[in-house]
LOBASE-159567 format. One record per residue (C-alpha): residue number from 1; y, z, x. Coordinates in steps of 0.2 Angstrom, whole numbers, always signed. Layout:
N
+-----+-------+-------+-------+
:  nr : north :    up :  east :
+-----+-------+-------+-------+
: NUM :     Y :     Z :     X :
...
+-----+-------+-------+-------+
END
This chain:
227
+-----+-------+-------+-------+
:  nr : north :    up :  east :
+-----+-------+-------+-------+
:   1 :  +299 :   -92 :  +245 :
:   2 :  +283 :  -103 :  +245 :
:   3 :  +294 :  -122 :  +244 :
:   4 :  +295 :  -121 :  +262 :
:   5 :  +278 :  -124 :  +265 :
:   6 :  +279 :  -113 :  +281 :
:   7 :  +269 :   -98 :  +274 :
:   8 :  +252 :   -90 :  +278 :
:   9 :  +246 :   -82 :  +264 :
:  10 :  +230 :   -71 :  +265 :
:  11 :  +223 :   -62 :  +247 :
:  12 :  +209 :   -49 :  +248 :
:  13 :  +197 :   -49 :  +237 :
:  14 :  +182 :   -34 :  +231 :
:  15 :  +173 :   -50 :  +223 :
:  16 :  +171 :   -67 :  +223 :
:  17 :  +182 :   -69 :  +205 :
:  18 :  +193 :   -57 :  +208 :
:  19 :  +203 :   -72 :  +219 :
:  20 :  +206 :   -79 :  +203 :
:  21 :  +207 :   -69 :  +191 :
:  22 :  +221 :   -60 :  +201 :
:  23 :  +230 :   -72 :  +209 :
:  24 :  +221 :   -93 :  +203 :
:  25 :  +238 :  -100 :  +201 :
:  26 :  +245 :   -92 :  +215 :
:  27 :  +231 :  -103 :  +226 :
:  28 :  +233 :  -116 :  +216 :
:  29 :  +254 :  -116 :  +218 :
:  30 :  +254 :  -109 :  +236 :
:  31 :  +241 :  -125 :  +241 :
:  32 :  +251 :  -137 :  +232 :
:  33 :  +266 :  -134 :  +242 :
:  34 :  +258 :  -137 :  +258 :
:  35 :  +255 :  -116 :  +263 :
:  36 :  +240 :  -111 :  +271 :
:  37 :  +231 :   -99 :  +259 :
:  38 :  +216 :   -91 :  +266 :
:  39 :  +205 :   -80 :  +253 :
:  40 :  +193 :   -63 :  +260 :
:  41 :  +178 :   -59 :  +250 :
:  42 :  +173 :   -41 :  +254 :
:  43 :  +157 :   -41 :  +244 :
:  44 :  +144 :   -53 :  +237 :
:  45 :  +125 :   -49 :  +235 :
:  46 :  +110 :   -51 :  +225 :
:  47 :  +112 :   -43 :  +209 :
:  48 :  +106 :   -44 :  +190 :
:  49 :  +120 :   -45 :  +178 :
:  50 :  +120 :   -35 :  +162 :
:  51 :  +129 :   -49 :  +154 :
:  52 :  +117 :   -62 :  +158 :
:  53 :  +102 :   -51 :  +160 :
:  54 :  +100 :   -65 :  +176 :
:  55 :   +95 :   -60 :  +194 :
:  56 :  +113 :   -69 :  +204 :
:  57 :  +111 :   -72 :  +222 :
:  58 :  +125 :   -71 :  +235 :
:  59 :  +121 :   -91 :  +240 :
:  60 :  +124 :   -92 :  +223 :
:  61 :  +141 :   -82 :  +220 :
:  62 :  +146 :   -90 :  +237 :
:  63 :  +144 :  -108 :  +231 :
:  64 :  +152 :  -105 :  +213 :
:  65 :  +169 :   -96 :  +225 :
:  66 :  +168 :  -111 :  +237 :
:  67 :  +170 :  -124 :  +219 :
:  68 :  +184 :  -113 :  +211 :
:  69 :  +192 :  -113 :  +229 :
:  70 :  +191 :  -131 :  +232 :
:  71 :  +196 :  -133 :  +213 :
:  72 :  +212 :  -124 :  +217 :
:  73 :  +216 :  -134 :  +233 :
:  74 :  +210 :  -119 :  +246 :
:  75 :  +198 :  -123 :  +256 :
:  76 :  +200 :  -108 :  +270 :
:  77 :  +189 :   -92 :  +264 :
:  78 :  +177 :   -80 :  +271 :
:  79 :  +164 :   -65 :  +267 :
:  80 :  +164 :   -51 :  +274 :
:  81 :  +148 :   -43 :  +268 :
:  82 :  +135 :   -56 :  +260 :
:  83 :  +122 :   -41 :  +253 :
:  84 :  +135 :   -28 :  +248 :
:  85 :  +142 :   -30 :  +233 :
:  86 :  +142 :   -13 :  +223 :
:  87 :  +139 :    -3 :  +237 :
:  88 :  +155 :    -6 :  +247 :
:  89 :  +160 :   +11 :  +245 :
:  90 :  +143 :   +18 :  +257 :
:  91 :  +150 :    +6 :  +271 :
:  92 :  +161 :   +19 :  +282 :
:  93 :  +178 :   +15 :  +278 :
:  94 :  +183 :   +13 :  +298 :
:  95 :  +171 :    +0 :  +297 :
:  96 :  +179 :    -9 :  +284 :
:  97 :  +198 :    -6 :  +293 :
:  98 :  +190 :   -14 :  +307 :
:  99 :  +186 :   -31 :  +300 :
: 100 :  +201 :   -32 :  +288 :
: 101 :  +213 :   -28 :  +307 :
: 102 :  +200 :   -43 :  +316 :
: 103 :  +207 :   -55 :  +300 :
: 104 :  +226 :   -50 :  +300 :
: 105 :  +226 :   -52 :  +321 :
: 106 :  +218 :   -69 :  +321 :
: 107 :  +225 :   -77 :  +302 :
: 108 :  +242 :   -68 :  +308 :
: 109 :  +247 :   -70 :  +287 :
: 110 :  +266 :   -70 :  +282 :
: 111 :  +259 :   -64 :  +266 :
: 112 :  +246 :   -53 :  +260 :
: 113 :  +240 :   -50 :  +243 :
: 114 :  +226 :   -35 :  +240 :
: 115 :  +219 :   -29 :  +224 :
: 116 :  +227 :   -15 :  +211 :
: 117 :  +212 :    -1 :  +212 :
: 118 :  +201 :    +0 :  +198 :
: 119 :  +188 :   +10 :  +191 :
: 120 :  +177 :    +1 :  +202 :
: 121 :  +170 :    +6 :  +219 :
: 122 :  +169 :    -8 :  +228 :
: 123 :  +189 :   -12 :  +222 :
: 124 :  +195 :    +7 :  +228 :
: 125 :  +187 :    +6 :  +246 :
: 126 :  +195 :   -11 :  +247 :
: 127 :  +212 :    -5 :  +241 :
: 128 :  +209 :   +10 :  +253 :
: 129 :  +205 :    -1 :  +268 :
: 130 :  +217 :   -13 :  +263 :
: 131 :  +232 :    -1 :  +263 :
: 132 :  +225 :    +9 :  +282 :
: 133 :  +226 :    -8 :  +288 :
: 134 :  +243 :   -15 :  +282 :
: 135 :  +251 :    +1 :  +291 :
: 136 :  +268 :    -2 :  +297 :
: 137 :  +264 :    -6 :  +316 :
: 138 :  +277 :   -15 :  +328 :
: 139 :  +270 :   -31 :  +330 :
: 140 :  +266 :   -33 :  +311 :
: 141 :  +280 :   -41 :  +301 :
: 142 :  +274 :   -48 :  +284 :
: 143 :  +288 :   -54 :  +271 :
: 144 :  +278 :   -45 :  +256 :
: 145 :  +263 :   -34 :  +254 :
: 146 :  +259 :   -36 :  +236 :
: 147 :  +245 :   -31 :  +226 :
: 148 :  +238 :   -40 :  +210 :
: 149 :  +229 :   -36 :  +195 :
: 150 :  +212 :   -36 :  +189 :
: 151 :  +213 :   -34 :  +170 :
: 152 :  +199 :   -20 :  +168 :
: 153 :  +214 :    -6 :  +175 :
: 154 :  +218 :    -3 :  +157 :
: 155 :  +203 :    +7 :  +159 :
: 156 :  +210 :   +24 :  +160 :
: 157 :  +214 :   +19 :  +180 :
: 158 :  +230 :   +31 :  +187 :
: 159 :  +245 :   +16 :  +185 :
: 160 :  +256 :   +16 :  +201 :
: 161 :  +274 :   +19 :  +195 :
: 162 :  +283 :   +17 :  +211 :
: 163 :  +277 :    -2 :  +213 :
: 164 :  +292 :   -15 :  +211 :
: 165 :  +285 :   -30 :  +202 :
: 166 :  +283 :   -48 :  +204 :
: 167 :  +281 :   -62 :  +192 :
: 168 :  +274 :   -80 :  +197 :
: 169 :  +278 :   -92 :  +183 :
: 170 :  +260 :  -103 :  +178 :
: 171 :  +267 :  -116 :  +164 :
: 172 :  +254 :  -127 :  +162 :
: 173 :  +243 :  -123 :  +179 :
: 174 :  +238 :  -108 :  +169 :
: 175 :  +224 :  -120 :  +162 :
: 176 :  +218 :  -123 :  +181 :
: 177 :  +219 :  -104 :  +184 :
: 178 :  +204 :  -103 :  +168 :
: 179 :  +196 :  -118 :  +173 :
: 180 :  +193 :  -112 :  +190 :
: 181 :  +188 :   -96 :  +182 :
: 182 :  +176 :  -105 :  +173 :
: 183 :  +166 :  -112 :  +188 :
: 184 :  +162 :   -96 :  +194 :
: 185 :  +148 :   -99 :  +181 :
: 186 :  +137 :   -85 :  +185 :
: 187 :  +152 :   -72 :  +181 :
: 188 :  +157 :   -81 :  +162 :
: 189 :  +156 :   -66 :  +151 :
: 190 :  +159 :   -67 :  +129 :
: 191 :  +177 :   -71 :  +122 :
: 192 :  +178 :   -54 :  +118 :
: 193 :  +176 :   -49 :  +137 :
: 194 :  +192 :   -43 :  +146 :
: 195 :  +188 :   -55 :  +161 :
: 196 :  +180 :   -70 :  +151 :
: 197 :  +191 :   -86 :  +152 :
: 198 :  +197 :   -84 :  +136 :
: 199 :  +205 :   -69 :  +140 :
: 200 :  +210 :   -75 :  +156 :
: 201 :  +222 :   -85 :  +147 :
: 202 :  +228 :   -71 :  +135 :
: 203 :  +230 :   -59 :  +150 :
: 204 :  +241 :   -71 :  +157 :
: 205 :  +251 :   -75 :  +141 :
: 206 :  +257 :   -57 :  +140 :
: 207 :  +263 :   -55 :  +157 :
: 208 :  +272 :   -71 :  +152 :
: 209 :  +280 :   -62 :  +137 :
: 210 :  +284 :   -48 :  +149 :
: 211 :  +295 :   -61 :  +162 :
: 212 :  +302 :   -72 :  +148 :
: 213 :  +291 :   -88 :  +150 :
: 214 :  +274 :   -93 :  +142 :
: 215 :  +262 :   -89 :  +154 :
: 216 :  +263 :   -77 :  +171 :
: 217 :  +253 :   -69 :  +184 :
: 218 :  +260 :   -51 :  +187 :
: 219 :  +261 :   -44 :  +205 :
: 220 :  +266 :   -25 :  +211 :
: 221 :  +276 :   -25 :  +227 :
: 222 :  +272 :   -11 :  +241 :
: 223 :  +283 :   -18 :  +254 :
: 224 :  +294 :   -34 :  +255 :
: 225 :  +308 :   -39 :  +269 :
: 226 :  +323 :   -48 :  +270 :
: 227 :  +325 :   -63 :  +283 :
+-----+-------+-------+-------+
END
């Protein structure tokens, strides 16, 4: 599907981090084949990290997004909100609708890949916007609607049963998907973290087990077509 070269590809993200931890070798694959990947950051601000104890600014998470990105080969991203993050979910949801429609009309993706809702609140008024949005509508034909994980939904998160799934095979490029991981410097968390890099790279070995390779992203399907 993406050897053609010919796709538009556009992943929505709650975080900068979350492109990668969700879906790194997809950029990285979907880049390398000549598709136009674009990457949405809803929400970036000033904040202090309990992990690091350090005050992180949205110049800062911004820069460290922009270096993973161009790490990966995708240079094409945006923010929505640059003193937001955390508090997406006091942002009126039409709001939120509205920008996400202003991206899809003028990117025009073939592709669109959103987050698997979490505990968190930024990632459920994403998901939220994110599916009001995607609405089937008559001049909006996308070949999948996909949505990909973030690995803190083992946390007691509702799963969505009635999602068909999708595999993307790393192979080796899963060392570029924790190396691009790694550059978002600010957000490195201990080897015993769910989304530190060394973890990263566990995450991804058992969705590989899952598909019958070594190493995998997983994706959950809400709507595909045939062509």
């Amino acid at each position: 599907m993406l050897n053609n070269g010919n796709e538009r590809i556009l992943i929505i993200a709650p975080h900068s981090d979350d492109e990668v931890l969700g879906c790194g070798g997809l950029i990285e694959k979907a880049s390398s084949l000549g598709n136009q990947v674009k990457v949405v950051i809803a929400a970036l601000g000033e904040t202090i990290f309990r992990h690091s104890g350090k005050k992180v600014t949205a110049d800062i998470r911004k820069s460290e997004l922009a270096d993973a990105l161009a790490y990966l080969g995708c240079i094409d991203f945006e923010v929505i909100y640059e003193d937001k993050e955390a508090i997406l979910d006091t942002i009126p949801q039409k709001e939120i609708v509205s920008k996400i429609d202003e991206i899809l009309m003028s990117f025009k993706p073939s592709m669109v890949f959103i987050p698997y809702p979490s505990f968190h609140q930024d990632h459920k008024a994403l998901f939220n916007a994110c599916l009001a949005s995607l609405r089937p509508q008559p001049n909006h034909h996308y070949k999948l609607i996909a949505m990909y994980e973030y690995p803190l939904i083992v946390w007691q998160y509702p799963q969505i049963n009635n999602a068909g799934e999708l595999f993307l095979d790393l192979g080796e490029k899963v060392d570029m998907k924790v190396e691009a991981m790694k550059r978002h410097v600010s957000q490195i968390r201990d080897p015993q973290h769910l989304i530190s890099p060394e973890n990263v790279k566990r995450w991804a070995e058992k969705r590989g087990m899952e598909n019958g390779c070594q190493y995998a992203e997983k994706y959950y399907i809400l709507r595909a077509q045939l062509f």
